[in-house]
N, C-alpha and C positions, 0 to 999 in steps of 0.2 A: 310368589309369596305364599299357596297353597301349600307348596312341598318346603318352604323353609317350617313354618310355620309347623306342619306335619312331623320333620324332624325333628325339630326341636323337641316334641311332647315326646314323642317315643327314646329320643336320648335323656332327656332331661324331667319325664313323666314326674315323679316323685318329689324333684327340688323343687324350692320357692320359688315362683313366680315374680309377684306382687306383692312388696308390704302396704297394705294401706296405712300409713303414717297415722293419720285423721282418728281412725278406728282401731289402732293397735292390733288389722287384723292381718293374716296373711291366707293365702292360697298359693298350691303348687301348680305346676305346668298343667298336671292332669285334670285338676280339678277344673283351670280355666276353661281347659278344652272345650270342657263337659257345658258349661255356659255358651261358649259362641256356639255354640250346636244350636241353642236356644235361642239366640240371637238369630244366627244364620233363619230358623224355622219363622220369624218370627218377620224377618224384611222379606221370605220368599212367599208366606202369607198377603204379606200386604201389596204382593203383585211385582215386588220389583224384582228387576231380572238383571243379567251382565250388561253394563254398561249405561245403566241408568245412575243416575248422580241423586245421593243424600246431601244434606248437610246438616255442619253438629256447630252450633251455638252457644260453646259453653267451658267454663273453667276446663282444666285438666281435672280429672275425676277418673278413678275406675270404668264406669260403667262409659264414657267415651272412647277411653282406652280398645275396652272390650268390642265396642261396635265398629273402631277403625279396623281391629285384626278380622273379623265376622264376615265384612264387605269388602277386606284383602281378598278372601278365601273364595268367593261365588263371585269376583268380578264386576262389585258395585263400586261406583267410586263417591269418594269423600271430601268434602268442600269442609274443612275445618274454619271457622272464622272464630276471630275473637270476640268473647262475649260483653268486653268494651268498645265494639265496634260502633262507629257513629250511624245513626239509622238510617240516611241517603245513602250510605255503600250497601246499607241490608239490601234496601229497595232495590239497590244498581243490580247487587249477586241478585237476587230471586228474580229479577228481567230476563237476565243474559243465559243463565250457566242452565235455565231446565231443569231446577230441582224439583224432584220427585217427592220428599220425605224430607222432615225437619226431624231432628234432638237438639233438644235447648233445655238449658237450665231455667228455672222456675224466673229467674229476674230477668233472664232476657226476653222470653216470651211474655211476659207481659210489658217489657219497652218495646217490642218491636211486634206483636200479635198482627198487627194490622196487615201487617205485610206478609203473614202464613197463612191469610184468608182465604181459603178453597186448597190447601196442602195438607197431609195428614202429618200432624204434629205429635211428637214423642219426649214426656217432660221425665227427665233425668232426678231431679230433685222430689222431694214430697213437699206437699202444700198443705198447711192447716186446715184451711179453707175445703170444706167440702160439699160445694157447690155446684151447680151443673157447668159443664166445660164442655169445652169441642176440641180434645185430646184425652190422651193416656197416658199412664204413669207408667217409666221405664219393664216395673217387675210386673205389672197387670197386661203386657203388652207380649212379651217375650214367652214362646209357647215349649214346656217339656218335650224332648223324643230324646228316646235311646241312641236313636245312629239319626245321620244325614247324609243323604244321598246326592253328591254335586250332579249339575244338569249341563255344566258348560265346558268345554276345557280353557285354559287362559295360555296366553302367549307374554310373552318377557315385552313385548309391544303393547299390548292392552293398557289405555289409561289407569291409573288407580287413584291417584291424588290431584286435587287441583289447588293449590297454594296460591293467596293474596299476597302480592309484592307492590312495591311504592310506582305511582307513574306521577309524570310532570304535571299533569290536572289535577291534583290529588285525589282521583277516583283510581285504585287499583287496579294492574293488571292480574290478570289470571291465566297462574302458569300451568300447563299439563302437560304434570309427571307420569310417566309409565310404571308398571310393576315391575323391569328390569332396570330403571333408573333408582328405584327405593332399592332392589336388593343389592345391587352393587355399591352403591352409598353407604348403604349399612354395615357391608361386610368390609368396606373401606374403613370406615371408622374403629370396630372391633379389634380391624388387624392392626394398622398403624399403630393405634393407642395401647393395643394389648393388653385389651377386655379380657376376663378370666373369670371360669364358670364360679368360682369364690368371691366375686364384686358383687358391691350394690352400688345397683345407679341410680342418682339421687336426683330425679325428674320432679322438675319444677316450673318450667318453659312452657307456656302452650302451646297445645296440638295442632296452631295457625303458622309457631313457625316452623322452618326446615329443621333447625336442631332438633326442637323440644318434639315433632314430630319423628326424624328419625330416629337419634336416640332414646326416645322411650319405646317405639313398637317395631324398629327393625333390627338397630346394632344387639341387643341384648341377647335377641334368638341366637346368634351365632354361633356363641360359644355357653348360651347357659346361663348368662347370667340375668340376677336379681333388681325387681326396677324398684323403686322407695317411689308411692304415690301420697305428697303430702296437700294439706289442706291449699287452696288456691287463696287464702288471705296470709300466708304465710311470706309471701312474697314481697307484702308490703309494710313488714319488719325482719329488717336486717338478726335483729339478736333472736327472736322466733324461730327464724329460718338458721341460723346459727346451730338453735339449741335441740332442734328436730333432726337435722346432722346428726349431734352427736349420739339421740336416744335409735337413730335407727342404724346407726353405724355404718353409716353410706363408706362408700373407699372411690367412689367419681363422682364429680360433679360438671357439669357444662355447663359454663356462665359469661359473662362479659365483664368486664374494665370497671363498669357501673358498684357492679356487689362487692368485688374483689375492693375497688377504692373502701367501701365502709367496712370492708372484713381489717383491713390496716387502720381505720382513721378509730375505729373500737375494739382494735387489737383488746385492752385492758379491762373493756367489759365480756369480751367474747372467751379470752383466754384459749384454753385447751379444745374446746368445743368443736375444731375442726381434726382434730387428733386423728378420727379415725380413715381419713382422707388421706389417698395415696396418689392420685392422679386429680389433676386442675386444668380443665381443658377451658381454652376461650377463643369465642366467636365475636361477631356481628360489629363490633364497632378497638380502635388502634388501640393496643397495647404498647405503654411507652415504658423502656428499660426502667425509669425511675421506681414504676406499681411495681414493676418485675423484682426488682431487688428487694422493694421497703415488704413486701408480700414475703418473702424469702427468709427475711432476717423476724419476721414476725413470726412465720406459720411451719418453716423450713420444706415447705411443698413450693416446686417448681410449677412453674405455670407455660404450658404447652398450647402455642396459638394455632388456629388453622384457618385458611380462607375459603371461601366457596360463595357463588350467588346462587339464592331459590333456582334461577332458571341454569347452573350446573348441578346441582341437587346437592345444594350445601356444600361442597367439602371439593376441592379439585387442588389444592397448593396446600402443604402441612410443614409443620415442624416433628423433627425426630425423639421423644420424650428421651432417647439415650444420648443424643449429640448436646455439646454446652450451646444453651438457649441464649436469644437475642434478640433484642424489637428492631436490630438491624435491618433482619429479613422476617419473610411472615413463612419459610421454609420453600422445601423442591415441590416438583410437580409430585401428584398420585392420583393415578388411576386416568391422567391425561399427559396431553403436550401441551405446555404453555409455552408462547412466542414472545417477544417485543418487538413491535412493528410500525412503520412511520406509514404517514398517511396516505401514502399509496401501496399499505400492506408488505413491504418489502422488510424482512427481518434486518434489523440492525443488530450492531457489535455489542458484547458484553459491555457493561458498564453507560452505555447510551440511553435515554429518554425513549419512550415510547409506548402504546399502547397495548399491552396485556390481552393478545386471545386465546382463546383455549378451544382443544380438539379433543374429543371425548367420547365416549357412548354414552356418559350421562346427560348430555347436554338434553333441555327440556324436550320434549314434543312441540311444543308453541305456545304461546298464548291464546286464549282461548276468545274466540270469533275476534279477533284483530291478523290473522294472517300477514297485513302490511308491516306493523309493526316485528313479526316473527323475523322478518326478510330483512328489513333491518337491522337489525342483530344479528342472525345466522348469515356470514354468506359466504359460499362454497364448505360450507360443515364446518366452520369457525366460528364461535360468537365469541364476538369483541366488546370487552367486560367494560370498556368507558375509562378502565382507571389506566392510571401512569404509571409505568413501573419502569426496571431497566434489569438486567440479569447479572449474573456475578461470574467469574470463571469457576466458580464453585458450585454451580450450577443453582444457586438459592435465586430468590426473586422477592426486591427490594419494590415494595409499594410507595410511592412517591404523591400520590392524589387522584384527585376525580379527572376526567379530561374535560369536562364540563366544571370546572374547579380552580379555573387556570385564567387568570384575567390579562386583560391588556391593558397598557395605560396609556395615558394622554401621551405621553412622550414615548411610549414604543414598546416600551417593556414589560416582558412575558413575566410573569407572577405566579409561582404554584399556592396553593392557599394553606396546603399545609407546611410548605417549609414555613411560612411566616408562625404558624400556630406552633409546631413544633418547638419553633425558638423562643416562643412567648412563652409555653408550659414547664421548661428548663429553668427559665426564671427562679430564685429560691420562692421569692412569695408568694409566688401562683400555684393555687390550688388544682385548677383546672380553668381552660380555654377552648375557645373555638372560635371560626373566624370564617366567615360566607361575603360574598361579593355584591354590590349592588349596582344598579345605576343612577346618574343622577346629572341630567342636560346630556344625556349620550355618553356620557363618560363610565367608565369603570372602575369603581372603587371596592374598598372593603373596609367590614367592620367589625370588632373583634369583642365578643363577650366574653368576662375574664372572673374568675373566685379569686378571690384572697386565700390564704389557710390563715392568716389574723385578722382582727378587726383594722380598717385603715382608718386613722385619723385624719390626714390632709388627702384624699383622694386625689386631686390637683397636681399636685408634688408628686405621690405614688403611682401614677398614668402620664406624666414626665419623663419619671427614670425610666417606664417600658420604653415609652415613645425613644427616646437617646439610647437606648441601649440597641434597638431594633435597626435604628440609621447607623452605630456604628460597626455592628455587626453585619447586616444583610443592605444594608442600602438606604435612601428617602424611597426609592421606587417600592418597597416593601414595606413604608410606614402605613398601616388602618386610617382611615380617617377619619373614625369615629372606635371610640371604645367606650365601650360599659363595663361597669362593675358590678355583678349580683352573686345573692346569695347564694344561689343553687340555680340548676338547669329542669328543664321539665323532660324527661326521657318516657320513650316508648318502653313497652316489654320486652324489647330484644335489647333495653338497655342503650337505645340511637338516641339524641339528641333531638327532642322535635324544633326542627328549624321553626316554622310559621308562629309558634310561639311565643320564641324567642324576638324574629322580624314584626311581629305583631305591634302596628302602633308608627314604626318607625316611617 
């Protein structure tokens, strides 16, 4: 990442870097260089060396930005967390992971100070308040030199990232990525999508996830191009985030299902505003043909899916932006081999049921002090991604569900949980659905949360017609046994559906 990083400035020294959206300001390649020099002088001050672990608490901002490429470069590594993080995972990360050094924005260190108690803490933000503290302020911390002298060499094996991903406790695992699993992810994305030193990328994601982390600080160096860093409240309006698009003239965006739904349902207020967008990349949660078209006939921008888990480093299965698009498949393998394979790992025939593993150099390093768990997931250099899929003679690869997602009933019968959802969101009057399994006296059920796109008058009657249309379609063995009607769902930032929210109560 030293020598991408290094090329990059010597190809691209002069071009724009970084719009900062916020500040209508910009800085080129050169200029940034010129900063993590600062940066770099400023974590080798404070004692830390290769392979000791930061971590940054905080919106996507510039000066995060700048400290993840800083500690690319001398072989520190970076624990991004979300600065909506709930304060038991703070407590859990600063037990486990050995951080050295905190950066947090001004609102997180004061919800979570308690737990930076004996760490040297670094506040990104400015505080009114000028009070005695026990930290520094990003620009009072960061020390001038002309040159920097690196002390270590790095290897394409050296950790560099360690990423919060979801576990069955709902206390996160923590994965760690190498510095040859970012560059190849990165350069993976670039190519596929056919990044071009004339883009702006229009980074909005946070630095906690794989996207919003790789494409904002790896895919761009590639080829040169330009990253659009906008305000972090932007995020939670739709037509804000719309209209900062248009002023910064982004031409990419990475996004999910989530945004894209309200870019079509306020088509009429948003208008032209995406205009300058040429490429529509989406992650993290199912694209169904219906957004795919009604996005289409609104924006005339094609929307390009891709798959990947944190622990393949984002991105291992793609779609082709030049081949005609489908929520059929989620596209072929890149930059690995993907299998389907029955439960005693033996590859099955095209068109068959089976579990999804993949072969890779990206595949993580492990999780971090859970070893057991790593061994579970990897075995013999395969991790086995949990979902269902089956392959095509076409070589595409058709996701089908979770394998933890697949219930049994009383009377015998195997249940994927998204064919039921899927046929439920086909529905004209369904806005959106989703449909999780529960139990109840040992049995196996499921229950399905559903939007309307109108007001329903006889609820009764309109949770009827699903109910008979589902039995005469897919079965009784695929009827819910329970459904609710609500206004909206409550999603994370990568745009997922928080389940426990939703089960909350039931």
């Amino acid at each position: 990442l030293r020598a991408l990083w290094q090329t990059s400035v010597e190809r691209y020294k002069n071009d724009i870097l970084i719009f900062n959206e916020s500040e209508q300001s910009s800085l080129t390649y050169g200029e940034y260089n010129e900063i993590t020099k600062n940066i770099m002088a400023g974590l080798e001050h404070s004692g830390l060396k290769k392979g000791d672990r930061i971590a940054i608490f905080s919106p996507l901002n510039f000066e995060a930005v700048l400290t993840v490429w800083a500690c690319m470069q001398i072989g520190i590594v970076v624990i991004p967390v979300s600065y909506q993080i709930p304060e038991n995972i703070v407590k859990h990360l600063i037990s486990i992971s050995d951080v050295k050094m905190v950066f947090a924005s001004n609102h997180t260190y004061q919800s979570a100070k308690r737990f930076f108690s004996g760490i040297n803490t670094i506040i990104f933000d400015d505080i009114e308040s000028q009070s005695e503290h026990a930290y520094q302020y990003f620009s009072d911390w960061i020390i001038p030199v002309d040159e920097f002298t690196f002390k270590h060499d790095l290897d394409h094996q050296d950790e560099a990232i360690v990423l919060l991903t979801s576990g069955s406790t709902g206390i996160p695992k923590l994965v760690s990525l190498s510095q040859g699993n970012l560059f190849r992810s990165g350069k993976i994305i670039a190519e596929n999508f056919q990044w071009e030193k004339s883009d702006r990328y229009f980074a909005f994601a946070g630095l906690e996830t794989m996207s919003g982390l790789r494409n904002t600080c790896i895919s761009p160096l590639i080829y040169g191009t330009s990253i659009i860093i906008s305000n972090s409240e932007l995020k939670q309006n739709t037509f804000s985030l719309a209209e900062a698009v248009l002023s910064s003239k982004a031409t990419i965006i990475s996004t999910n299902p989530v945004l894209l739904r309200q870019f079509v349902t306020h088509h009429n207020r948003i208008g032209n505003y995406l205009a300058s967008l040429r490429l529509v990349m989406c992650t993290g949660s199912e694209l169904t043909d219906e957004l795919r078209k009604e996005f289409f006939k609104k924006y005339k921008l094609k929307i390009v899916n891709y798959y990947g888990l944190t622990e393949t480093t984002g991105v291992c299965i793609s779609q082709n932006p030049e081949e005609q698009l489908t929520s059929e498949n989620i596209g072929s393998p890149i930059g690995c081999i993907a299998q389907t394979v029955d439960e005693n790992g033996n590859i099955i025939q095209d068109g068959q049921k089976g579990e999804l593993r993949i072969y890779s150099e990206n595949l993580m390093q492990g999780y971090l002090c859970e070893p057991g768990l790593t061994k579970e997931l990897i075995i013999d250099k395969w991790l086995y991604t949990g979902d269902i899929a089956c392959s095509t003679n076409e070589g595409k690869i058709q996701l089908l569900g979770r394998k933890r997602e697949i219930i049994k009933t009383a009377s015998g019968d195997l249940v994927f949980l998204k064919e039921v959802v899927d046929f439920i969101k086909k529905i004209a009057e369904i806005y959106d659905a989703v449909v999780y399994s529960y139990k109840e006296n040992d049995n196996e059920k499921m229950i399905a949360f559903i939007i309307s796109k109108n007001f329903i008058k006889d609820e009764k009657s309109f949770i009827n017609k699903i109910k008979n249309d589902i039995i005469e379609n897919l079965g009784i063995s695929h009827l819910p046994s329970i459904f609710k009607l609500k206004k909206g769902f409550p999603h994370n930032d990568a745009g997922k559906v928080i389940k426990e929210k939703l089960m909350n109560g039931l």
